[in-house]
TITI-514477 format. One line per field, with one value per residue (C-alpha): x, y, z; residue number from 1. Coordinates in steps of 0.001 Angstrom, whole numbers, plus 500000, padded with zeros to 6 digits. Example, Ala and Ser with C-alpha at 12.3 -4.5 7.8 and 13.67 -1.06 7.14 Angstrom:
BEGIN
u	(512300;513670);
v	(495500;498940);
w	(507800;507140);
pos	(1;2);
END
This chain:
BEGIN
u	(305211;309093;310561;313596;314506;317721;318990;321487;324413;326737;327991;324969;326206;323235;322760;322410;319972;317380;315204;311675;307944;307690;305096;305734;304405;304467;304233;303410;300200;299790;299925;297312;300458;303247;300806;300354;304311;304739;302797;305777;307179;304712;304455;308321;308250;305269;306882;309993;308098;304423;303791;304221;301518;301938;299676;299816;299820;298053;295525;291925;291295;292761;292698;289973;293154;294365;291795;290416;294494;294905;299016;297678;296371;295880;295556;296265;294327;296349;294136;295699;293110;291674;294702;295881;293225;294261;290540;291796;295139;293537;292161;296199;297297;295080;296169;299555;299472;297406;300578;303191;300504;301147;305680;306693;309822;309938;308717;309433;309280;308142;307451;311048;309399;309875;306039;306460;309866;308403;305538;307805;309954;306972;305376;308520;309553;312514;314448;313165;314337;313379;313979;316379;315207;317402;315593;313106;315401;313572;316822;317331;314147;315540;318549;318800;318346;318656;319501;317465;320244;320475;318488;316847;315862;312039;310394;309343;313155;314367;311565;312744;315981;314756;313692;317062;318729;316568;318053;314784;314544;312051;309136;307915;305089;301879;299080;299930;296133;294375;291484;287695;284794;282160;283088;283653;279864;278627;280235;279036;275106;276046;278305;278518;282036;283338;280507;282410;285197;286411;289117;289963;290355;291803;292221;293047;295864;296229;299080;297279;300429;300386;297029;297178;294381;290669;290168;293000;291611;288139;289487;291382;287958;286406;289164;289357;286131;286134;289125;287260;283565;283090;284524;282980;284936;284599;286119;287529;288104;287157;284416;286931;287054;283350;283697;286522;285140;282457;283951;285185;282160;280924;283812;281711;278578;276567;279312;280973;279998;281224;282532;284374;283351;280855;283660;285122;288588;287945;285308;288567;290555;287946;287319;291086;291442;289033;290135;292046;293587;293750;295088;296485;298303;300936;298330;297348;295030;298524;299682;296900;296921;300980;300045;297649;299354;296483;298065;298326;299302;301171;301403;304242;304920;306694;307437;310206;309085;311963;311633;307693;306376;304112;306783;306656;306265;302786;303332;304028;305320;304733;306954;308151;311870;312103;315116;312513;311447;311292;311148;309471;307644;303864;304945;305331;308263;308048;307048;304987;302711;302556;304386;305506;301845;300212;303244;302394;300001;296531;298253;300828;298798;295921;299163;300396;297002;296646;300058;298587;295027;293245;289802);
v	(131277;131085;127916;127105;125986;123756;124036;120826;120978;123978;122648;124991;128099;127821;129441;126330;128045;131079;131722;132838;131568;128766;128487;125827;125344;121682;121488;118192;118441;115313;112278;110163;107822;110736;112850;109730;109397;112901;112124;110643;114156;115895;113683;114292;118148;118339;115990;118105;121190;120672;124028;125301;125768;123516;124106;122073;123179;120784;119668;120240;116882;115141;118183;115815;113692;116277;118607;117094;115574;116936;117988;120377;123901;125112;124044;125923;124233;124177;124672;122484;123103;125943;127771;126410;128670;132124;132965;131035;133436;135820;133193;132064;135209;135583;132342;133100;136546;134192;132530;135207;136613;133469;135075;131290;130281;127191;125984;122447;121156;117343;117448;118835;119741;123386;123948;123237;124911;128327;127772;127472;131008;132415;131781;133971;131823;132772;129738;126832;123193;120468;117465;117834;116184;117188;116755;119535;121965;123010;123181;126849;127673;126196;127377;123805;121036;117516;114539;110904;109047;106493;105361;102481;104556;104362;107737;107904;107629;110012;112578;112119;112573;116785;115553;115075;117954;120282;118235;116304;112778;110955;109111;106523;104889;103647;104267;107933;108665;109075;107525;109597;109072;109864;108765;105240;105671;106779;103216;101136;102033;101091;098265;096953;097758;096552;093550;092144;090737;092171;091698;094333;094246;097093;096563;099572;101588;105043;102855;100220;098066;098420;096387;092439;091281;091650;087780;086933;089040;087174;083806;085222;086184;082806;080678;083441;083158;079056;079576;082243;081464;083927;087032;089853;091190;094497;096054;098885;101653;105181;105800;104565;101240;100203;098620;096494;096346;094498;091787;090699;090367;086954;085960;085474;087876;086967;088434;090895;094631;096584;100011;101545;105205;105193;106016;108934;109491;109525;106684;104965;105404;104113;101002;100137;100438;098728;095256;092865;091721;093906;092438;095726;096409;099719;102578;104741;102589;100535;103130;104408;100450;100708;103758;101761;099040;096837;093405;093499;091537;093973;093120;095269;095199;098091;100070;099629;098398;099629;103246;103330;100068;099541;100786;099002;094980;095034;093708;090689;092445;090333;090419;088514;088418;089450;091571;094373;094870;097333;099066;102423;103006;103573;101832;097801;096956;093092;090617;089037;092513;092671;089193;091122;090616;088107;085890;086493;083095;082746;080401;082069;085371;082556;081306;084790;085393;082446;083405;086267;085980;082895;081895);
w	(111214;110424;109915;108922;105077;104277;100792;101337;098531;098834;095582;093892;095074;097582;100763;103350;105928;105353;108082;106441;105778;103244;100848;098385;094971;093398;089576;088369;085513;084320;083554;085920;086940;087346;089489;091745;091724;093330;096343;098252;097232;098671;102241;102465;101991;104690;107381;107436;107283;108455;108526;105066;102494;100009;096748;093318;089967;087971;084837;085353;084755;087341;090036;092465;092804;095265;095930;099027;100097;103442;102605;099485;100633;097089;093554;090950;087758;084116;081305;078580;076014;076867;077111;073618;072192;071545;073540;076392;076630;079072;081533;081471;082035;085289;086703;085756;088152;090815;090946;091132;094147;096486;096229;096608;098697;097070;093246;092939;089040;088447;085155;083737;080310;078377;079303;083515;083818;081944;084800;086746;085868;085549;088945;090042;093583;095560;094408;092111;091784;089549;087632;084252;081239;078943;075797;077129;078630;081431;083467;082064;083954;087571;090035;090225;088009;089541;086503;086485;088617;085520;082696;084973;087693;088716;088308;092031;092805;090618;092278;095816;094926;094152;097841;099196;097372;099744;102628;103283;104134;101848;102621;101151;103588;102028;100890;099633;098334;101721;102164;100864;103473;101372;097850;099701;101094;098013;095886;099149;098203;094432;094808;098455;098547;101794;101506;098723;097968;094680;091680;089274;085835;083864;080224;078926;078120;076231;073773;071949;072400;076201;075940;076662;074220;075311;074380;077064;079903;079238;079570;082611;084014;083264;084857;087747;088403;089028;091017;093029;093436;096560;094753;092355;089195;087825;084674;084443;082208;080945;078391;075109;076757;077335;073923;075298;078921;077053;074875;078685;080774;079187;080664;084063;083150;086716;088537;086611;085859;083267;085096;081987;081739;084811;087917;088196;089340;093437;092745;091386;094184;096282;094068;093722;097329;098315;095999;096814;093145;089949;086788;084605;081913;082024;082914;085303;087806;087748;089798;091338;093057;093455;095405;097962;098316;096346;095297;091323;088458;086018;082332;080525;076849;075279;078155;080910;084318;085749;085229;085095;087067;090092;092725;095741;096772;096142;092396;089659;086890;083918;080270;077992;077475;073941;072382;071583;074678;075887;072802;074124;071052;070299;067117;066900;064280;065641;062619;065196;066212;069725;070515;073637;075048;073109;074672;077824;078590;080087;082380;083594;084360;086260;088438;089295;090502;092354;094226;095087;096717;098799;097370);
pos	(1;2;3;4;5;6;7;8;9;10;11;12;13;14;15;16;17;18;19;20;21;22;23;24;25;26;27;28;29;30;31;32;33;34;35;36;37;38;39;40;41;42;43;44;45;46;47;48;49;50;51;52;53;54;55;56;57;58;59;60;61;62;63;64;65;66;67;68;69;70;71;72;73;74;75;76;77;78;79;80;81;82;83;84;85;86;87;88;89;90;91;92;93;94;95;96;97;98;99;100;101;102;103;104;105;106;107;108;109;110;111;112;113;114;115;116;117;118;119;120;121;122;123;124;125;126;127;128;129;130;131;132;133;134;135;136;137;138;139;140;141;142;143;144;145;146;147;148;149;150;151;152;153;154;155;156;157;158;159;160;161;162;163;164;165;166;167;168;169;170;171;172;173;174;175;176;177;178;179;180;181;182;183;184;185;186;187;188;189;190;191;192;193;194;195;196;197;198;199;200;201;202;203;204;205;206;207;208;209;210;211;212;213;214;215;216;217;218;219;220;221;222;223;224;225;226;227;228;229;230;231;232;233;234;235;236;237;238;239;240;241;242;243;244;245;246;247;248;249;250;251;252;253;254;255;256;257;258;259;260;261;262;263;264;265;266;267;268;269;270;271;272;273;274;275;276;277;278;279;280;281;282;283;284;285;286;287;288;289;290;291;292;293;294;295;296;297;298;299;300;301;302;303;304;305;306;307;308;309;310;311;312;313;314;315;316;317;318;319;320;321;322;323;324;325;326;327;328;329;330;331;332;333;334;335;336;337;338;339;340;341;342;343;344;345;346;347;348;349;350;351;352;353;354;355;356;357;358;359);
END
């Protein structure tokens, strides 16, 4: 069916109306948090044109974020570390002609990196637009390149602004991750799900200075759990963090399991979803919760809550006001290591809570 494209800014050189079929192509790989941060790209693109095929190129890993979405036709799955093997090349190279089969209208970059922007040129769409990091140069890969607005701008912002290049209006209504039927059934036979009336701990983080201490998120358990007597807690986490998960749980052991490395990633959703607190540091869930519209506390250290926070009103965004912070760095150079999080009080992460919820 033809539908009519709008390329918005004649100050590209860019023809404003083509009449044809559009087939889309998304490229956003990874991380967990910057694939959830395209979805508001991907509800604006199908609102103004509900009948294009939309398919997303994007890590094996987390493909079951968007296989079952009802907006995604197709995904196309990178192979990060099987392609990095000379054995993995052809397997690449077959994907890679996959790709240049679908003769995209439209390749929209996310990611802005060397990698996703050679994708990108390969994939061989009529026109291609994307975000422009310049340290990657990936803009020599698009016919249009469209610059973070400024160096506070939230990530989610600085996506939907590809949005309105294209002359589409963004949207922004939550939740974006729609809802699974049968994953939820599946956790309700496990956990009682919707019986219960759960809060969310996440204490993980892939930087180990993006992690509030494991001692702190156990006495936040224990005094949460006096505060809330009707309420379950579950910790959560992927296999790396049982360890952690479990130097928690005596925090209130009757009611608290230990679910680090036993979800996977729709089980996740689900969980998140269906909570009605989660106290996380800067990781993935964080925005897996931003994304639903779950009430969270965030803790932030290192990292910029500006650019990379829970977006939306859904959040306390916690920090402590120190002249290294942000710093952006994996690295802690503080005399005091990790001051930016070991500052941030029991107390005052108990009261946040408390602002949030009813008993």
């Amino acid at each position: 069916m033809d539908i009519l494209l709008a390329f918005g800014d004649s100050d590209f050189g860019i023809q404003a109306e083509s009449l044809y079929p559009v087939k889309i192509l998304l490229l956003k790989p990874s991380s967990l948090g910057d694939v959830v941060h395209a979805f508001p790209v991907v509800r604006s693109l199908k609102r103004r044109w509900p009948e294009a095929e939309l398919h997303w190129w994007i890590d094996s890993g987390l493909a079951a974020l968007v296989e079952t979405d009802p907006d995604v036709a197709g995904v196309f799955k990178f192979e990060r570390k099987r392609w990095a093997k000379p054995g993995g090349w052809p397997s690449m190279f077959t994907a890679i002609r996959r790709l240049r089969e679908q003769r995209f209208d439209l390749v929209v970059d996310l990611q802005g990196l060397a990698r996703s922007g050679a994708f990108a040129w390969l994939a061989n769409g009529a026109f291609t637009i994307g975000v422009d990091d310049p340290r990657e140069g990936a803009a020599a890969f698009h016919d249009v390149s469209v610059p973070r607005p400024s160096a506070q701008t939230h990530a989610v912002d600085w996506y939907l602004e590809v949005v309105r290049r294209l002359g589409v209006t963004p949207q922004t209504e939550m939740p974006w991750l729609t809802p699974r039927p049968l994953v939820a059934a599946g956790l309700e036979t496990r956990l009682e799900l919707s019986r219960r009336r759960w809060i969310l701990l996440n204490p993980g983080a892939r930087w180990w200075n993006k992690r509030w201490p494991a001692a702190s998120f156990r006495e936040a358990l224990r005094r949460l759990a006096a505060f809330f007597p009707r309420h379950h807690f579950a910790v959560l986490g992927g296999k790396e963090d049982a360890e952690m998960a479990s130097e928690i749980l005596p925090g209130d052991p009757d009611r608290t399991i230990n679910l680090a490395g036993s979800t996977n990633l729709g089980e996740l959703v689900e969980i998140i979803r269906a909570a009605e607190l989660i106290v996380t540091n800067d990781t993935g869930p964080m925005h897996i919760a931003a994304a639903l519209g779950t009430p969270m506390i965030a803790l932030f250290g290192p990292t910029n809550p500006n650019r990379t926070g829970p977006y939306g009103g859904h959040a306390d965004v916690l920090r402590e006001p120190l002249a290294c912070s942000p710093c952006l760095s994996q690295t802690c150079r503080n005399n005091v290591q990790m001051e930016c999080l070991t500052g941030l009080s029991v107390d005052r992460v108990v009261a946040a809570a408390l602002a949030r919820i009813h008993p």
